[in-house]
TIMARTI-528697 format. One line per field, with one value per atom (N, C-alpha, C): x, y, z; atom name. Coordinates in steps of 0.001 Angstrom, whole numbers. Each point is the difference from the previous one (the first is absolute). Example, Ala and Ser with C-alpha at 12.3 -4.5 7.8 and 13.67 -1.06 7.14 Angstrom:
REM TIMARTI-528697
X = c(13190, -890, 900, -350, 820, -770)
Y = c(-5690, 1190, 1200, 1050, 1190, 1090)
Z = c(7800, 0, 0, -720, 60, 730)
atom = c(N, CA, C, N, CA, C)
REM end
This chain:
REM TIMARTI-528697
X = c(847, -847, 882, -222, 266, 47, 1178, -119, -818, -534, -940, -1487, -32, -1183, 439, 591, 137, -164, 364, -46, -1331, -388, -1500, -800, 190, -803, 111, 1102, 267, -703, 704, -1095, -1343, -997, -1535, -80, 813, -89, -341, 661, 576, -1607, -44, -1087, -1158, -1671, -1045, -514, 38, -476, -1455, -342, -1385, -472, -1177, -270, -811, 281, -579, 867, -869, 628, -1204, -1227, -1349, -536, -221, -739, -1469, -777, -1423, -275, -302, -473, 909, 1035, 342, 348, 116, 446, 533, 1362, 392, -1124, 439, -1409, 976, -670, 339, -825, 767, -674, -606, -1103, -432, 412, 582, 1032, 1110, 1277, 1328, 761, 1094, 800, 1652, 1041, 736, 1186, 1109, 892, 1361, 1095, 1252, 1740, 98, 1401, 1331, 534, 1162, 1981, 1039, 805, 1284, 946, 1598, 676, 902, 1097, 1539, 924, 1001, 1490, 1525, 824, 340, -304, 78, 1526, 168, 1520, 286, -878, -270, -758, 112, -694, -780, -1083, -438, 47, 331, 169, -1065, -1444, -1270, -823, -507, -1388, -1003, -972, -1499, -1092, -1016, -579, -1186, -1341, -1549, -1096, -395, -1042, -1345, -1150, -1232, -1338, -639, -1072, -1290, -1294, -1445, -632, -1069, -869, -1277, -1482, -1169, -1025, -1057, -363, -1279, -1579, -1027, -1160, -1155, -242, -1514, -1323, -1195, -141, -622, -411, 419, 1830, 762, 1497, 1126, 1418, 868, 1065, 802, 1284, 1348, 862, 981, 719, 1249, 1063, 1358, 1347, 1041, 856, 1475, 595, 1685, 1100, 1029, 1194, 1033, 1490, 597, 1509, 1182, 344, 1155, 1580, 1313, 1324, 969, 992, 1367, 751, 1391, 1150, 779, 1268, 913, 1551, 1137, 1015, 975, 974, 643, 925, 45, 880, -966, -1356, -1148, -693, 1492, -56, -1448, 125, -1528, -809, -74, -1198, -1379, -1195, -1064, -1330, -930, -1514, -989, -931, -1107, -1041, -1381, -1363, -656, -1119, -1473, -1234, -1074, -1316, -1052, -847, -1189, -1297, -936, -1179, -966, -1537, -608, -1285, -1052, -1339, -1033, -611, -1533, -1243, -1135, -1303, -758, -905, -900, -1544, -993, -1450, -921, -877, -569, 113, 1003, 132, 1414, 616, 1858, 663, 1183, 767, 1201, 1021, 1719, 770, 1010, 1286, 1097, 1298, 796, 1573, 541, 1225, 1668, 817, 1209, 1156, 489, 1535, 1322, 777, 1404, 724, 1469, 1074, 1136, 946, 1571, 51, 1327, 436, 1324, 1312, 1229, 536, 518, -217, 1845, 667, 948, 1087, -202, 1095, 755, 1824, 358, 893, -37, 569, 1191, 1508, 1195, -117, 746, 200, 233, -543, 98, -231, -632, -484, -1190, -301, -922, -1316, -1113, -943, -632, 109, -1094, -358, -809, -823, -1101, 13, -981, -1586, -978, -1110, -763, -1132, -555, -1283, -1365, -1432, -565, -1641, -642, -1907, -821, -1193, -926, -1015, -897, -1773, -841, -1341, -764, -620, -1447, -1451, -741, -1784, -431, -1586, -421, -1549, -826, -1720, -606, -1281, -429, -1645, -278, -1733, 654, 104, 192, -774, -1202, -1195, 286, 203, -64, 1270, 1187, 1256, 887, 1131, 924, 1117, 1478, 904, 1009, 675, 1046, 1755, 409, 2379, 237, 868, 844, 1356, 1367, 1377, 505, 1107, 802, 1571, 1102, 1022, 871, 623, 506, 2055, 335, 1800, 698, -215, 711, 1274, 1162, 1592, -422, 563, -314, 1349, 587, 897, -358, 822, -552, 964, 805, 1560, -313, -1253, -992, -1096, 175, -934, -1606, -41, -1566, -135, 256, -15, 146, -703, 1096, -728, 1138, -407, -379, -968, -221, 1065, 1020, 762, -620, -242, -514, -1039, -539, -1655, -325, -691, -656, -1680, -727, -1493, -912, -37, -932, -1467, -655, -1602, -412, -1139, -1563, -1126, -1079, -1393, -1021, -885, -672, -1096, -1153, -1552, -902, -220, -1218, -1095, -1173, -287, 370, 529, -17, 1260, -458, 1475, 1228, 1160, 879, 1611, -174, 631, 1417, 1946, 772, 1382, 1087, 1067, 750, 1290, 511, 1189, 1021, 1440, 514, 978, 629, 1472, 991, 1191, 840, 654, 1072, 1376, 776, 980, 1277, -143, 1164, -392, -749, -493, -15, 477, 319, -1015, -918, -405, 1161, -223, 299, -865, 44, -994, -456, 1076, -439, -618, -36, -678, -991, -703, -1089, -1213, -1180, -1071, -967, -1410, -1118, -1102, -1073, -1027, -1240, -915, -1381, -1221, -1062, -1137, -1351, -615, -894, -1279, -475, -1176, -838, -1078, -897, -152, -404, -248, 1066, 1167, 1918, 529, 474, 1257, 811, 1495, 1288, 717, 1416, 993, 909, 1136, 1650, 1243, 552, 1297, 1299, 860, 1125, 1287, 908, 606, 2199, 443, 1111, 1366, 1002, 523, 1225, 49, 798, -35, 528, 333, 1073, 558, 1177, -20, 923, 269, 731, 1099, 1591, -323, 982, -434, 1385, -90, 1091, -24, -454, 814, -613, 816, -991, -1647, -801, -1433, 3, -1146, -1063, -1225, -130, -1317, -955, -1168, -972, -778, 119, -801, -1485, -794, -1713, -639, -187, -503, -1415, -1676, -1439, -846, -574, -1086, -1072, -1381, -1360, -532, -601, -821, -1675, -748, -1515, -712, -1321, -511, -1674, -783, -1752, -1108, -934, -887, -1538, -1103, -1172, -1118, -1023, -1519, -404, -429, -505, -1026, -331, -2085, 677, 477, 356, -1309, -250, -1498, 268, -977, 19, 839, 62, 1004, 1010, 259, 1726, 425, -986, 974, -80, -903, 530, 554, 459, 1235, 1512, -121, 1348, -6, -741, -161, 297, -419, 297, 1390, 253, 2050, 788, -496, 1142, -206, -1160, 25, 1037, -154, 1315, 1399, 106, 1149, 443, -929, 134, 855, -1031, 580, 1166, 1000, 697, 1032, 247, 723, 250, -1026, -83, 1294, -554, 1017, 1271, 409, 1400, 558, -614, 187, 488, -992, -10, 1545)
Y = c(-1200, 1200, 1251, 942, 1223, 1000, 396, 1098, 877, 766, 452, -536, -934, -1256, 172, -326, -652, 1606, 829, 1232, 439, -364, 963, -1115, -1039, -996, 452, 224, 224, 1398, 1228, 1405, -468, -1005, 254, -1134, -325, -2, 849, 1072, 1080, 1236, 109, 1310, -1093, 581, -381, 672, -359, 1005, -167, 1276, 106, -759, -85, -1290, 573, 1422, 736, 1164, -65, 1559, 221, 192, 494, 1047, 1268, 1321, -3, 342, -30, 2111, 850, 1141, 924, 332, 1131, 1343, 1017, 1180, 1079, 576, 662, 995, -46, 1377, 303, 748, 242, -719, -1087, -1149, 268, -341, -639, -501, -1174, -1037, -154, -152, -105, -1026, -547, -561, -532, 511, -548, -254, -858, -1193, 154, 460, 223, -289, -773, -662, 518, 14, 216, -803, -609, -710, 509, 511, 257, -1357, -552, -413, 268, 95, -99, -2, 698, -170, -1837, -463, -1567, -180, -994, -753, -969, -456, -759, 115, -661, -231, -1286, 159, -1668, -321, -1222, -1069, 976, -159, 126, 359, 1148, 1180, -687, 552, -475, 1413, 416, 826, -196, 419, -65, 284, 1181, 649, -431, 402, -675, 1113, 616, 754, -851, 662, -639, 1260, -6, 1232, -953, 707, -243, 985, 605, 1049, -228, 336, -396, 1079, 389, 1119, 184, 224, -417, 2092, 498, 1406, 504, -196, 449, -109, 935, -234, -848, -658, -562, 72, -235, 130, -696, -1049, -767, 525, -550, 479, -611, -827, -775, 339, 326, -150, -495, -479, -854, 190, -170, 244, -870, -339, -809, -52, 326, -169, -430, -337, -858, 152, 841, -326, -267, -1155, -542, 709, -374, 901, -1349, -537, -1027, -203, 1196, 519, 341, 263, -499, 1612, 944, 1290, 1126, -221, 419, -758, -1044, -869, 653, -73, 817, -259, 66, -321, 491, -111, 1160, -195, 174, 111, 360, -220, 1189, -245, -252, -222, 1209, -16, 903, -417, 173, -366, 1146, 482, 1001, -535, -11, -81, 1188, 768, 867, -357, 383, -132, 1148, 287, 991, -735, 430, -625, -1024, -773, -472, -1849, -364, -1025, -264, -486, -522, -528, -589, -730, -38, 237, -14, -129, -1023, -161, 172, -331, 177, -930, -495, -681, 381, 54, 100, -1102, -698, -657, 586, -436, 299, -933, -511, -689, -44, 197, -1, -1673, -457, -1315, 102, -259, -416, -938, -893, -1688, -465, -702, -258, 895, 830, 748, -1066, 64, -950, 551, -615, 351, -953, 378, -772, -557, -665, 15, 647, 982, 1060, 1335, -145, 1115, 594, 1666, 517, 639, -586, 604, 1170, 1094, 1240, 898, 529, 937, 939, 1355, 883, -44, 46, 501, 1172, 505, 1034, -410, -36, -156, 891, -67, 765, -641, 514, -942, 1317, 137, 936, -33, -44, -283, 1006, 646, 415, -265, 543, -849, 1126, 380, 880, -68, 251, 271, 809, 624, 1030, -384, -1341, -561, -1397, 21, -1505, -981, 277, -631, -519, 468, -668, -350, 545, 273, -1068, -572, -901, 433, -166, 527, -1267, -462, -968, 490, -94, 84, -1028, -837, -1216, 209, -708, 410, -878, -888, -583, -163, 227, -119, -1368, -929, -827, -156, -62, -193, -984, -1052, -1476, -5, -1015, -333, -1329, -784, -1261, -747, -1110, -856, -837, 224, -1064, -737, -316, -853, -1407, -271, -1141, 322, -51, 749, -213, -1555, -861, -26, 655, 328, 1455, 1035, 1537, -11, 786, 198, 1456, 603, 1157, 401, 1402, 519, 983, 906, 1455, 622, 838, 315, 1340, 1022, 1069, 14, 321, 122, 1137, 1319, 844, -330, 141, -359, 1410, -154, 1440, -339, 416, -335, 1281, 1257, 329, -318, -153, -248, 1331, 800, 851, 19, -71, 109, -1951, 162, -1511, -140, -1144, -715, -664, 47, -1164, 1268, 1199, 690, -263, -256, 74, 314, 347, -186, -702, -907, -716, -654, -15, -378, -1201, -852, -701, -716, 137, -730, -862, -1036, -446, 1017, -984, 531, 710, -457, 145, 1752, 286, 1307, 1103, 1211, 1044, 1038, 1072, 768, 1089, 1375, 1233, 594, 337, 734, 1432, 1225, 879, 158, -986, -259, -921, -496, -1134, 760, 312, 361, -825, -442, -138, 880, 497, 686, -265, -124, 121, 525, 53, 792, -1269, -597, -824, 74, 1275, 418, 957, -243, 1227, -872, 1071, -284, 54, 460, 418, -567, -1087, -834, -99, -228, -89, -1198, 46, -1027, -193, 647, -245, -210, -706, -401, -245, 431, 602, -710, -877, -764, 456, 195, -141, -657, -1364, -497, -1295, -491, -1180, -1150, -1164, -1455, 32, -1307, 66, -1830, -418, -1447, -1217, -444, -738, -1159, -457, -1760, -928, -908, -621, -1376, 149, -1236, 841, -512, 231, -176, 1539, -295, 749, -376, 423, 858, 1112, 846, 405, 211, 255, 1382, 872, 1240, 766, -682, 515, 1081, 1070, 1311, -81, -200, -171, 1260, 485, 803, -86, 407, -403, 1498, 609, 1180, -291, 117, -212, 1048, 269, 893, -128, 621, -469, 1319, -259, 1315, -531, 63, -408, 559, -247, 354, -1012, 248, -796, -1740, 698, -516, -148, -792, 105, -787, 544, -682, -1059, -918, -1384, 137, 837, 683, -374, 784, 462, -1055, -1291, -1190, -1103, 269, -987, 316, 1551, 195, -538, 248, -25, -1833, -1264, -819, -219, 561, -424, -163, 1319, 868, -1571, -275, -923, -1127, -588, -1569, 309, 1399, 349, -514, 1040, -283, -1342, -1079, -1502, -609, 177, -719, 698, 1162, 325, -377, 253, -884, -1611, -755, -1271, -353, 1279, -637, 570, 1173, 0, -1129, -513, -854, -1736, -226, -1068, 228)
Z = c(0, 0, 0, -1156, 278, 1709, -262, 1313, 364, -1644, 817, -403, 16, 115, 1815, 299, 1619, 959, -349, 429, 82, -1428, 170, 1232, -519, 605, 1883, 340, 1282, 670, -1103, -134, 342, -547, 56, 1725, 720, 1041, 970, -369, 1158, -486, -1038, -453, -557, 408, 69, -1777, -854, -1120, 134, -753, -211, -1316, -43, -1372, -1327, 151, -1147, -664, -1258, -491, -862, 311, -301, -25, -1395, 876, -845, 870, -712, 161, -1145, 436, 859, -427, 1189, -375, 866, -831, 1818, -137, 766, 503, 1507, 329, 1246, 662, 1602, 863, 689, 328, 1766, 384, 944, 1138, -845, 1027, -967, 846, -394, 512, 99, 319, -742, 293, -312, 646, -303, 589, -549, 441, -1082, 1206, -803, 707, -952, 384, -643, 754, -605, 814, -595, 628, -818, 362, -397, 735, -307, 538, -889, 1151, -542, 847, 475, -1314, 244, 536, 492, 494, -1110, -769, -1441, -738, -1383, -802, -256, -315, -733, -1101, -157, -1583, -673, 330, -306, 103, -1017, 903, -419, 270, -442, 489, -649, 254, -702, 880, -589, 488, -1052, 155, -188, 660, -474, 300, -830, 520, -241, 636, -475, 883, -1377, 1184, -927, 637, -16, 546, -1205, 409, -382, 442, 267, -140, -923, 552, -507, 783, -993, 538, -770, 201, 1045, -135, 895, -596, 581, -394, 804, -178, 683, -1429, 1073, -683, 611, -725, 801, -482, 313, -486, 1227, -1476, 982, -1150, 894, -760, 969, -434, 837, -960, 425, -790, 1013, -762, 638, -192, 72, -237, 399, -437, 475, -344, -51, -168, 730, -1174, 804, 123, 532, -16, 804, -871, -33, 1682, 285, 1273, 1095, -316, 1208, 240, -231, 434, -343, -1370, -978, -89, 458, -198, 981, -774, 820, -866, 847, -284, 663, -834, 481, -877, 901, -844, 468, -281, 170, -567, 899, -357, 365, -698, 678, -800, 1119, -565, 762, -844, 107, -602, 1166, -347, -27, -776, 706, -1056, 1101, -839, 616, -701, 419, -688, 857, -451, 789, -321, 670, -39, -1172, -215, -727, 681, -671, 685, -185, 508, -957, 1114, -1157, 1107, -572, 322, -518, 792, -813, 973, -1095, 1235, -1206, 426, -320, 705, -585, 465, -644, 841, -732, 973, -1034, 1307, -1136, 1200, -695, 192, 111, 680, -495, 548, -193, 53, -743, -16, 98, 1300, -276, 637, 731, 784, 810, -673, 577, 965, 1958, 731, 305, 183, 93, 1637, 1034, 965, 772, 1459, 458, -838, -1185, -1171, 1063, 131, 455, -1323, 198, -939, 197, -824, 989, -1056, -137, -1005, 1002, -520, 661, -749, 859, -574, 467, -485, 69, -741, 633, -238, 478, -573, 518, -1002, 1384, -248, 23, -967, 437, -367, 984, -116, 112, -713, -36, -164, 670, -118, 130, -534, 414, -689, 1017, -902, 429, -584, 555, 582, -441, 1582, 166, 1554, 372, -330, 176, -172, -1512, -908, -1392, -592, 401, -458, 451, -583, 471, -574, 357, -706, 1390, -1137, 715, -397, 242, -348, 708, -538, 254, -69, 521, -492, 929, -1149, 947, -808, 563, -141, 419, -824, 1056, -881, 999, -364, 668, -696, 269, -444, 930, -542, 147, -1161, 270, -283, 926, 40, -1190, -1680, -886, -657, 1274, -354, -403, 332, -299, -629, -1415, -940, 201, 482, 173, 1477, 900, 1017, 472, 138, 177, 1441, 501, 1810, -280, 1016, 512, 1052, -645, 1185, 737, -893, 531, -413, 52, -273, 379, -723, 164, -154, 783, -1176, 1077, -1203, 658, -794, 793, -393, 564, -554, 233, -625, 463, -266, 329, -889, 553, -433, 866, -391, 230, -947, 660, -1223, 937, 1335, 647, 891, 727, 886, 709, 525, -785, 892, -772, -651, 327, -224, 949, -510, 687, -1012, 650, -824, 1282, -984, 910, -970, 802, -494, 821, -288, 175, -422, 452, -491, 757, -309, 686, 432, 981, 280, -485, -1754, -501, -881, 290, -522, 1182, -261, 812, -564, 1054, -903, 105, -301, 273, 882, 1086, 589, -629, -213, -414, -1091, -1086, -1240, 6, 1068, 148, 731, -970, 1044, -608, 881, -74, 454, -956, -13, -138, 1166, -442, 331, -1006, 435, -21, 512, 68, 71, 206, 135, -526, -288, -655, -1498, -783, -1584, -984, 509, -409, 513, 13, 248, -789, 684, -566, 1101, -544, 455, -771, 584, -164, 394, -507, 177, -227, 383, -1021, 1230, -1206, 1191, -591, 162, -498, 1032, -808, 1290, -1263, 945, -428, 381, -792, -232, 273, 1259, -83, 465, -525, 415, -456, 837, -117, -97, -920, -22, -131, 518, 388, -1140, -637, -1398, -1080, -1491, -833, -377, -87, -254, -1190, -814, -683, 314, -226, 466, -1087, 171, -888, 826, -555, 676, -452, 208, -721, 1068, -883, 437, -665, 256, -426, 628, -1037, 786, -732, 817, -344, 286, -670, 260, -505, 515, -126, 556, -915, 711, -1090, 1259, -515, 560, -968, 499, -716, 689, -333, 703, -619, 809, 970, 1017, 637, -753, -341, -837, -1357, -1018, -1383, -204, -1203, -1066, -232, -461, -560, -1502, -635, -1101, -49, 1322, 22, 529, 860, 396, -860, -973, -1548, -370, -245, -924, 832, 1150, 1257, -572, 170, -301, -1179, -813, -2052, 244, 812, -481, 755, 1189, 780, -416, -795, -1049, -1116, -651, -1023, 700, 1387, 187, 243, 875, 367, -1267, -1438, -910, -602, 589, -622, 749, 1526, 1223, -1352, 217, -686, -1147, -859, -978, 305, 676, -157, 1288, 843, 855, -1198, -591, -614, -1678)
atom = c(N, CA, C, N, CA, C, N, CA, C, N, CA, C, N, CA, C, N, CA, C, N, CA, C, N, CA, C, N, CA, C, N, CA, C, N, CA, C, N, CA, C, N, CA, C, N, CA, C, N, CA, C, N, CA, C, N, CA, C, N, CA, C, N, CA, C, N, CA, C, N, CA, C, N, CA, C, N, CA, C, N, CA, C, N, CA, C, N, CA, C, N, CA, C, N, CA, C, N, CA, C, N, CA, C, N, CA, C, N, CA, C, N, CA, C, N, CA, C, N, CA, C, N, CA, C, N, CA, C, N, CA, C, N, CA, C, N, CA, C, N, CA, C, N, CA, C, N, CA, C, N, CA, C, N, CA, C, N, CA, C, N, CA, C, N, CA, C, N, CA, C, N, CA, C, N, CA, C, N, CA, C, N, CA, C, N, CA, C, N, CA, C, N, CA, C, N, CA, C, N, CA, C, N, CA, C, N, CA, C, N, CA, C, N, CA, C, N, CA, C, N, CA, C, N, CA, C, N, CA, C, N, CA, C, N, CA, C, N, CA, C, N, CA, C, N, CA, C, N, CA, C, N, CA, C, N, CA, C, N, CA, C, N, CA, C, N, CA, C, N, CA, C, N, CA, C, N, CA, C, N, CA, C, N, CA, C, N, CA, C, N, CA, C, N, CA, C, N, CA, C, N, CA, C, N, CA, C, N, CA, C, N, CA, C, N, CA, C, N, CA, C, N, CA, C, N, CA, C, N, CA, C, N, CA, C, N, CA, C, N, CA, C, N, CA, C, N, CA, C, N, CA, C, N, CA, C, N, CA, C, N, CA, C, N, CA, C, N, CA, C, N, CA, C, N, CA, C, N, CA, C, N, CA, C, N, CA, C, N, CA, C, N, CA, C, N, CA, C, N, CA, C, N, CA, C, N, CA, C, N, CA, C, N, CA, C, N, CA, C, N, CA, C, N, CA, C, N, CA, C, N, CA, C, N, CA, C, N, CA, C, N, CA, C, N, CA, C, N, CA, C, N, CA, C, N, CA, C, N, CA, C, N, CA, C, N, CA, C, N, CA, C, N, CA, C, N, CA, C, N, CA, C, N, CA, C, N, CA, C, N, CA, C, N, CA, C, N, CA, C, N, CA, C, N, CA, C, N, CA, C, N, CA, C, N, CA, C, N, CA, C, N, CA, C, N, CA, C, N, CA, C, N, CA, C, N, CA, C, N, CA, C, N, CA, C, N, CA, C, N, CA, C, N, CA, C, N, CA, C, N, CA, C, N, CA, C, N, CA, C, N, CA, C, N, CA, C, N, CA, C, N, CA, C, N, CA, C, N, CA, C, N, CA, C, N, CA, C, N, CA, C, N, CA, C, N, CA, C, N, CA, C, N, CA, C, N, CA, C, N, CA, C, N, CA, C, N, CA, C, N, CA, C, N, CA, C, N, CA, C, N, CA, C, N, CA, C, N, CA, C, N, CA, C, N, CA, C, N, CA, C, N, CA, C, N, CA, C, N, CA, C, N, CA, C, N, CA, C, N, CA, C, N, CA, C, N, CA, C, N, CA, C, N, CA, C, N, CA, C, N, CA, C, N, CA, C, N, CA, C, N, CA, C, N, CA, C, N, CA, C, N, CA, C, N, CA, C, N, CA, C, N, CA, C, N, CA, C, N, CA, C, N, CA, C, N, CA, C, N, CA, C, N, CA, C, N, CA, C, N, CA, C, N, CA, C, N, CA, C, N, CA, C, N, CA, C, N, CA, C, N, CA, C, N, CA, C, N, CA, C, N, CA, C, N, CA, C, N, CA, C, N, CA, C, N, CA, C, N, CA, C, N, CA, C, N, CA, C, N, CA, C, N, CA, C, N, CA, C, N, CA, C, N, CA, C, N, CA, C, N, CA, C, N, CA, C, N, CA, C, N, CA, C, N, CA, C, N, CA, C, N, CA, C, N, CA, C, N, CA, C, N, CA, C, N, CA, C, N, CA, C, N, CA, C, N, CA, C, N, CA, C, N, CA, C, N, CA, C, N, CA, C, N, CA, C, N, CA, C, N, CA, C, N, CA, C, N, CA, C, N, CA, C, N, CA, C, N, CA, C, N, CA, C, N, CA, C, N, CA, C, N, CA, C, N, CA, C, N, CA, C, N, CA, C, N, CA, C, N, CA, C, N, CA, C, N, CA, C, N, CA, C)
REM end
């Protein structure tokens, strides 16, 4: 199997895709309800290089609308270069996704991925691995009647090192993953980070921000720091950087209409999953 046969295959582990790219009716307005979701990841200042990049983008939006507007929108970008001496080697991408509708009947989404991966960073005996990063996560929601209005932002970041000195086996070393969620109107709203030991942040460059309440919500996070970590025989490393941005906005009450059409669009998408699967 191709590498990046095995790569992507590993990628749709880590990020949840959405299963459409459907728009029924839409047209820009000044929307109602809003929501959107935008990550962004640097890395660079490598100690090495890898054999092998890999990088991949994926958008889908879905937009819904019976005597009413809605409007989706994803974009994602992804890059890699290498630099034989480790020094220039650096990567970086970027998703964003943006939902609004205005009216009495619609529904739109929208999701974005992106992921680097570095395949093959080889460490000597007592060799130290370390590269800087710099992220940042950002959520908006917002509607103007609870009662009828929904507006959701999703976002998750995750930054795995994986031991793949054993190609059919890779260990988990180290790990980053900021997540966020806002719901308005509703519960279930948080941001929240996590990493192992081998990651340092920066304090003066690391904040978290949020607003949770009312009809305007937000949530951000902005992390900047380092990887650092020694290994005592020769290894193999594999470094996958994934992000997921999602984001949704709807009427409470959709017509019997608008949920045959929402229905028609995701049997399209089923049989389209199908064949590139098959």
């Amino acid at each position: 199997m191709k590498l990046s046969q095995v790569l992507a295959q590993r990628f749709s582990l880590i990020v949840t895709p959405v299963v459409t790219s459907c728009c029924v009716t839409t047209t820009p307005t000044l929307a109602a309800t809003l929501a959107t979701s935008e990550a962004w990841v640097n890395l660079d200042n490598f100690s090495h290089a890898p054999v092998d990049i890999f990088t991949l983008t994926d958008t889908q939006t879905l937009a819904i609308a019976r005597n009413s507007q809605a409007v989706a929108n994803a974009n994602a970008d992804a890059n890699f270069v290498t630099d034989p001496l480790g020094t220039m080697t650096k990567a970086n991408n970027n998703s964003l996704s943006t939902a609004q509708g205005e009216g009495n009947s619609y529904f739109a989404l929208a999701e974005s991925n992106a992921a680097v991966i570095g395949y093959n960073f080889m460490l000597e005996e007592d060799e130290t691995f370390f590269f800087d990063f710099n992220a940042f996560l950002g959520l908006k929601s917002s509607i103007d009647d609870p009662e009828f209005e929904r507006s959701n932002a999703k976002a998750e970041i995750a930054l795995n090192l994986y031991d793949t000195t054993d190609a059919d086996n890779w260990q988990l070393l180290d790990f980053l993953i900021i997540a966020g969620q806002l719901t308005t109107a509703g519960n279930g709203d948080f941001l929240s980070d996590d990493k192992s030991t081998g990651l340092t942040y920066f304090p003066r460059h690391t904040t978290f921000e949020t607003a949770f309440t009312g009809n305007q919500e937000m949530a951000e996070a902005s992390v900047k720091g380092e990887l650092s970590r020694t290994f005592n025989s020769l290894t193999y490393l594999t470094l996958v950087e994934a992000k997921t941005n999602r984001v949704m906005v709807k009427t409470v009450s959709e017509s019997s209409t608008l949920l045959a059409l929402l229905v028609f669009c995701l049997i399209g998408v089923g049989w389209g999953i199908k064949n590139k699967l098959s």
